[in-house]
N, C-alpha and C positions, 0 to 999 in steps of 0.2 A: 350671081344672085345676091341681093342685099342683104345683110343678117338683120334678124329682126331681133329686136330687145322687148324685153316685155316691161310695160309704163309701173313703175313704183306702184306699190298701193297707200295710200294716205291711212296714217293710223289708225283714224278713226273709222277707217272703210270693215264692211263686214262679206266674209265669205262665204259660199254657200260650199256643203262637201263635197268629196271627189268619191265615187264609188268603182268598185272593179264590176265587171260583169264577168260572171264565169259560163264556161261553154258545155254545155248537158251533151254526155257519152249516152246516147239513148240505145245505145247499141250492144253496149256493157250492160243497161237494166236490164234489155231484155235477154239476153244471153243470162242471166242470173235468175229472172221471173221464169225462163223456161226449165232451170234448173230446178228449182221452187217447186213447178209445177209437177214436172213429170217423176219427183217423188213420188205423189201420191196415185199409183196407174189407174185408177177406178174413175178418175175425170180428166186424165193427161190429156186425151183424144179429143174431149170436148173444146179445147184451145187451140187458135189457128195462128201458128208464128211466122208463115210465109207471108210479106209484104205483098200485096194486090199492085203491081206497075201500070193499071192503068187508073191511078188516081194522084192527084196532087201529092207531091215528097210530105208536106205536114197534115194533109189531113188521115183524122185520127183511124179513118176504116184502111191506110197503110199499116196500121199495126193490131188485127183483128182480137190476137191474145190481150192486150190493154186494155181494149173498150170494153172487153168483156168481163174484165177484172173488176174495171173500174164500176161495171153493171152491181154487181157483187159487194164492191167497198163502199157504195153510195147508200146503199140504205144505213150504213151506219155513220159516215162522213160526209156530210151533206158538202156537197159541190166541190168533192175531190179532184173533179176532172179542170179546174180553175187553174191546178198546180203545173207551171212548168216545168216541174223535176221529178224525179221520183220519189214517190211519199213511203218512209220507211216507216213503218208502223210495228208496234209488235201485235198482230192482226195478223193468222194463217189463214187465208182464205181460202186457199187448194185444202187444207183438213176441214174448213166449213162447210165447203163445198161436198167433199166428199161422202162429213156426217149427213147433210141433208141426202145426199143420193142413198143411204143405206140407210136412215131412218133414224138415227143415233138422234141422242139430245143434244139441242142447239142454242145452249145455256153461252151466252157471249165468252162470260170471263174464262170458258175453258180454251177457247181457241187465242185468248187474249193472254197469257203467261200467270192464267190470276189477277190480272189488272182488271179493274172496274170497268165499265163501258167511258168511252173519251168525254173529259168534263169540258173542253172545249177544243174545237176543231175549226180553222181556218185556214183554205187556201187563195192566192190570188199570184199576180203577175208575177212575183219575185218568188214567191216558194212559198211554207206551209208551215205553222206551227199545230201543234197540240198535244195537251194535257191530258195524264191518266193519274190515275191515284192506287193507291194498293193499301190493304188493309194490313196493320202489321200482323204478323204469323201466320199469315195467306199463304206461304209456301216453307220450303225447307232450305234453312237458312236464313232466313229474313228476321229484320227484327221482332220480337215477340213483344218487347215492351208496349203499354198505352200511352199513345201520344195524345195530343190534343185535337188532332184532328188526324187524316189519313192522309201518309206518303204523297205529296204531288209529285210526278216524273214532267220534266220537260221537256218536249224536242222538236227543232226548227230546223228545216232544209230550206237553204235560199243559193239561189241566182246571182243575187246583189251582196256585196259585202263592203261594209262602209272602210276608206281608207285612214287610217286616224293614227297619230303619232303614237302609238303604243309601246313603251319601252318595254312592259310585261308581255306581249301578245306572244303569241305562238310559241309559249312555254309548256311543260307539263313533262311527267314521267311517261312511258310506255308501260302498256298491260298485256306482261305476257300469257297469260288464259287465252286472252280473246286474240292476239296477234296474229293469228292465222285467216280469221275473217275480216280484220281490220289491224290491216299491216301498219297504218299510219297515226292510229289511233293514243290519244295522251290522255291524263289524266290531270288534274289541278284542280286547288279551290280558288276561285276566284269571286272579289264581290258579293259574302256569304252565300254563294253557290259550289257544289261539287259538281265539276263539269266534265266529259267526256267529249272530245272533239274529236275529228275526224274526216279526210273527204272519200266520198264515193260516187261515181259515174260524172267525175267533174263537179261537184256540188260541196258546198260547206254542209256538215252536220254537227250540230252540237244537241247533244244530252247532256239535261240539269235536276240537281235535285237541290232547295234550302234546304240548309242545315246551319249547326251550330260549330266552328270550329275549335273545337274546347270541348273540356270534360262533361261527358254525359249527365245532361240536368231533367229534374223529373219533367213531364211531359214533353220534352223540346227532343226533336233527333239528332242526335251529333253527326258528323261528317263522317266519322268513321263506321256508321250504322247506315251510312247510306248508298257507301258505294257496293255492297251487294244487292241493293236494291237497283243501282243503277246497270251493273251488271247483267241482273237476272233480264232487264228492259232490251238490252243490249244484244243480249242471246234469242231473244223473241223477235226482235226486226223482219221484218220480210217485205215486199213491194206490194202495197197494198192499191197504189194508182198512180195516175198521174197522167200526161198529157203533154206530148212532141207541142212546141208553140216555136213563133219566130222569137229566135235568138234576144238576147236585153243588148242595150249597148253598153260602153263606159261613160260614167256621168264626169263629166270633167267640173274642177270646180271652179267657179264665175264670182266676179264682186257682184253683189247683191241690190236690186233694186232698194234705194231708200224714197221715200217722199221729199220735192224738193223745198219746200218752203220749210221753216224755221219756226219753230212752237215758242212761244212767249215766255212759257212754264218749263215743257219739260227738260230735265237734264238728269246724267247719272254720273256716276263715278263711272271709273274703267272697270272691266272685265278683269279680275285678281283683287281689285280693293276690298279686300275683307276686314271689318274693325280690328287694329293693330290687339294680337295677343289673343285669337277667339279662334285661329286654327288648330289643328292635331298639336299639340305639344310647342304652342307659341306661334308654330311656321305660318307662312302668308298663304296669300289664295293662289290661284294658275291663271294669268290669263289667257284667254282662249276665243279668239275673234270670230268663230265659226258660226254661224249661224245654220244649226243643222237640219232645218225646214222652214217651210214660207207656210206662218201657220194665222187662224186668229186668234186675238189675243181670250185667253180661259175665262177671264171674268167678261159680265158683258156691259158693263159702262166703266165709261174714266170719270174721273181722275181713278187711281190704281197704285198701288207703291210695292213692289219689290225690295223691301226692310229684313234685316232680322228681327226674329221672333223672343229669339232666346236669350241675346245678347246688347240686345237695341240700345238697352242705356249708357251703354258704354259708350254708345257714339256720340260726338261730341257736335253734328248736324242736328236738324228738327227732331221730333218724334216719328212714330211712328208712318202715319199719314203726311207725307211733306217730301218733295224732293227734295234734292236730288235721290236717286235710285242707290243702291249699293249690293253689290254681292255678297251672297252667306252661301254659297256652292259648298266653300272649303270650309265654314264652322267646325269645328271640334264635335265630332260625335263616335260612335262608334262601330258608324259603318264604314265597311272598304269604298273607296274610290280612289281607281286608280287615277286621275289628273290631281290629285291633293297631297300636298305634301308628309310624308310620313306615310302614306296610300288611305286615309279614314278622312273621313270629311260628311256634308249633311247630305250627299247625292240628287239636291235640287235645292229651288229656290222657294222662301218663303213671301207669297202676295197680300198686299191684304187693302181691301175696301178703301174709301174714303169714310169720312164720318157725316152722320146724318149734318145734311146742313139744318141751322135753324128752322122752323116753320117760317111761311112767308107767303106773301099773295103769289098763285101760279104755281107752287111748287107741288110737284106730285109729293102724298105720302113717302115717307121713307124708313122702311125698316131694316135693321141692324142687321137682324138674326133672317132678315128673306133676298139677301143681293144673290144675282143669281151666277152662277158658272157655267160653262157652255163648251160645247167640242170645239176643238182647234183646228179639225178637221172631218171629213169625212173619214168613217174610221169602224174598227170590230169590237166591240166590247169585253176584256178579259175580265171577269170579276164573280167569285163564287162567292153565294150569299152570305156567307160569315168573313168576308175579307174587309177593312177597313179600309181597301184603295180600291180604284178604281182604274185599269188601264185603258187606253184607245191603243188600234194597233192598226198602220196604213201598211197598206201592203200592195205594193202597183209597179209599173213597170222601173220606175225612178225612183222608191223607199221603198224601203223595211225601217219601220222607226216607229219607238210604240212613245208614250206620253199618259204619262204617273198622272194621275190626283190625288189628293189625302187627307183629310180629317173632314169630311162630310159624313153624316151620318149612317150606317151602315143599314138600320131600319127604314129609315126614309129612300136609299139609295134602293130596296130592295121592294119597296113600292113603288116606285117608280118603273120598275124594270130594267134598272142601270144593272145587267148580270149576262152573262155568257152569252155569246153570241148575237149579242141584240146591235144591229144597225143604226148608227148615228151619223146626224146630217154637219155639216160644219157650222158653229150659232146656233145651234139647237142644244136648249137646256138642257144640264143633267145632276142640277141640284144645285146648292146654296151652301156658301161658305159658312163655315160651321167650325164646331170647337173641340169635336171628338177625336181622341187619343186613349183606346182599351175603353171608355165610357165616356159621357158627356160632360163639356168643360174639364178635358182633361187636358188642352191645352189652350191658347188664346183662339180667338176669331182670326181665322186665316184661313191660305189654301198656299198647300205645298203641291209646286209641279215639278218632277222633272223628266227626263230625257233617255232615253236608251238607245242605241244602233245596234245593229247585227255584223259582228264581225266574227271572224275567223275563228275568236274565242267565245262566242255567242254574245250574248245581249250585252250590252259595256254602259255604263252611266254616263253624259257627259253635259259639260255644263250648259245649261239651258239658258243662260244669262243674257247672252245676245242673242238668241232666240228670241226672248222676251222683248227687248229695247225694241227688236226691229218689227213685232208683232205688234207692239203698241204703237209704235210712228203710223204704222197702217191706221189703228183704232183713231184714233186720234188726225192723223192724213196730216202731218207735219213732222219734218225731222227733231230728234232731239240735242240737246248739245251736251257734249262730256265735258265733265270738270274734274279738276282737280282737289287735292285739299283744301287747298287755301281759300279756292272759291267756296267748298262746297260747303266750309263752314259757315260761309254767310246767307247761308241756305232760307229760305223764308217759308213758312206753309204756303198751301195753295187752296186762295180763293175762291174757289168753280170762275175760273178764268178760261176755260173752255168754253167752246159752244154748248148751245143750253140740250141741245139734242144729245149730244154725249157724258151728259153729269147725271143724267134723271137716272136711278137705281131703278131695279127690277124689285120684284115681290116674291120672299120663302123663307131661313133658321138659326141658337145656339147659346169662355171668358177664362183663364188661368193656366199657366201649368208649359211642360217645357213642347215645343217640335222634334217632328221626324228625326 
């Protein structure tokens, strides 16, 4: 047999990720769901965990105790049965069950550990996240301090788990309390999150809580106020649903379709070129050639420029508006990300507009403060009405991967109905770049997007950069070309040198102050 060699990849080529698929122990959940169940005798009987052999291996009336469950978990988790894995919730349903058979009150948060009713729930192909929140001094133990808002818990079982050069990944201390239900289980902050990770029945599980990693400031939770909270989350787990489906596969990763023609205009720096002296403590940016989705581009007309925000003048190219492109991934700020040097960096990319051209015969109105923004995909909406971002979160057989937006207005966002749960199309508006940071014009007119996958360690930031290039060569339907310094200084603005269909702005809102 001939050995095969695999063809170079040309530098300037982009790749798309490689994901693991893990294989669901359904055999194990329900060995543990029966266990669950026949605690409580007053409805043990009522569940039927004999497999039925005269019906299809996956279909779900093979596992009668499931459906039944899942009858049970649905009025509270709309489309639980979506999930391939088992959805640990801290939800007792066998004592809900129970209370309703004997008449007791069937006040949610009691069968919930004290946790609120789920502030958002989504299942689909790859696994399941959702959110609970807790009040502080809702229980014993817990914080008692007033925060600003109440405790959010997070927790995501997936199927898929993205394969990514992680030198931090699969770190963390053990928790001896819980070691005995979760042998495997670690503990870490990563990314200002406190996380709890863990696998069960074949499945990645990670529990997250924000926090602050530093000394306790008035209304903010510090990390160490938070891991009893995550704890207490922890101990309330139980199998609230889910759904036998055929197996995911392994996503191998591929060079990436580009467009073949050549754009006149567009060009950017490389993936790391961050303006000399503007990362964590001087160091440079990471390049990172991945392209971790095949998305549309956020804004929705070009021209578009992916600039820093906070830094811009120090570049010694155009302004703002002007190619070449450059990355500000790794900017100096002080959040974690781990691809940046020193581990802090701006955890996405700042975009911003083109500028109102002139008035002129044919040219549609054009307002500043109305260009619109638009899903990158078909997608979930995470966003509780006092949040100033907004996430999309795809979740199919082939991604788990959510996608930031930020400084659109959180009034305007919350009339619209850009908030929990709500369904978005791919190119379907969900607002206008704007200037909000804690209140209005508290930073320039932009949109910061970035990037998250699901890995082993839960949600991980990663650079969105060539994501973008190769989301715009689509907008646009022409490749772009990478430059250098030396070119990129001779850089010139861009005349709407595009086609006229791709320059006309949309119509909707917003000027000062620093980014994300």
């Amino acid at each position: 047999m001939p050995l095969l060699i695999a063809a170079p990849i040309a530098a300037d080529e982009f790749r798309g990720p490689s994901l693991t698929a893990l294989r669901v122990d359904w055999r194990a959940a329900l060995d543990q769901l029966r266990v669950e169940i026949k605690s409580h005798p007053q409805i043990a009987d009522d569940f039927i965990f004999a497999p039925r052999r005269s019906v299809p291996r996956y279909d779900p009336r093979a596992v009668p105790a499931l459906v039944q469950l899942n009858a049970v978990s649905s009025r509270f988790f709309t489309g639980i049965t979506r999930s391939p894995v088992p959805v640990l919730l801290p939800f007792d349903a066998a004592a809900y069950l129970e209370a309703q058979h004997s008449g007791a009150p069937l006040t949610l948060s009691r069968y919930q550990a004290d946790f609120n009713p789920v502030d958002m729930f989504d299942a689909g192909p790859a696994g399941y996240s959702a959110t609970f929140s807790f009040e502080p001094g809702a229980g014993e133990g817990m914080p008692s301090r007033v925060f600003a808002r109440p405790v959010e818990v997070q927790i995501t079982g997936s199927a898929l788990v993205y394969d990514i050069a992680d030198p931090a990944g699969g770190k963390g201390e053990p928790v001896k309390p819980l070691a005995a239900t979760y042998p495997d289980l670690r503990k870490f902050i990563r990314e200002g999150y406190v996380r709890y990770a863990f696998n069960r029945f074949g499945v990645a599980y990670v529990v997250s809580i924000q926090c602050l990693d530093s000394v306790a400031k008035p209304r903010r939770l510090a990390c160490k106020e938070a891991h009893p909270v995550a704890e207490r989350f922890l101990k309330a787990l139980r199998i609230a649903g889910g759904q036998r489906m055929r197996p995911l596969m392994d996503i191998a990763s591929n060079v990436l379709d580009r467009p073949a023609g050549r754009s006149p205009d567009f060009s950017y720096r490389p993936s790391g070129d961050i303006i000399p002296n503007t990362g964590y403590r001087k160091q440079g940016g990471h390049p990172d050639m991945m392209a971790y989705a095949q998305i549309r581009f956020p804004l929705d007309k070009a021209p578009a420029f992916v600039r820093s925000q906070s830094y811009g003048r120090r570049d010694k190219s155009e302004g703002p508006t002007a190619y070449p492109w450059r990355d500000n991934f790794c900017e100096s700020r002080s959040f974690e990300v781990w691809q940046c040097g020193g581990g802090y960096g701006h955890q996405g990319e700042d975009i911003r507009a083109a500028d109102c051209p002139p008035p002129g015969e044919g040219r549609e109105p054009c307002d500043p403060k109305q260009r619109a923004v638009v899903a990158v995909r078909d997608a979930i909406v995470i966003r509780g009405a006092r949040d100033q971002a907004a996430t999309l979160q795809v979740n199919s057989r082939t991604e788990h991967i959510r996608f930031r937006y930020m400084h659109m207005n959180p009034q305007a966002m919350n009339a619209d109905g850009v908030l929990n749960g709500r369904i978005v199309t791919e190119g379907e508006k969900i607002g206008v770049i704007s200037n909000y940071l804690d209140h209005p014009a508290g930073t320039s007119m932009h949109l910061h997007f970035d990037v998250q996958v699901f890995t082993r360690d839960g949600w991980i930031w990663v650079s969105p950069y060539v994501t973008l290039v190769s989301a715009y060569e689509r907008l646009i339907r022409a490749r772009g070309r990478e430059v250098g310094p030396e070119i990129a200084d001779t850089a010139q603005p861009v005349a709407h040198a595009l086609p006229e269909d791709l320059i006309k702005p949309d119509l909707r809102e917003g000027s000062g102050g620093e980014d994300n």
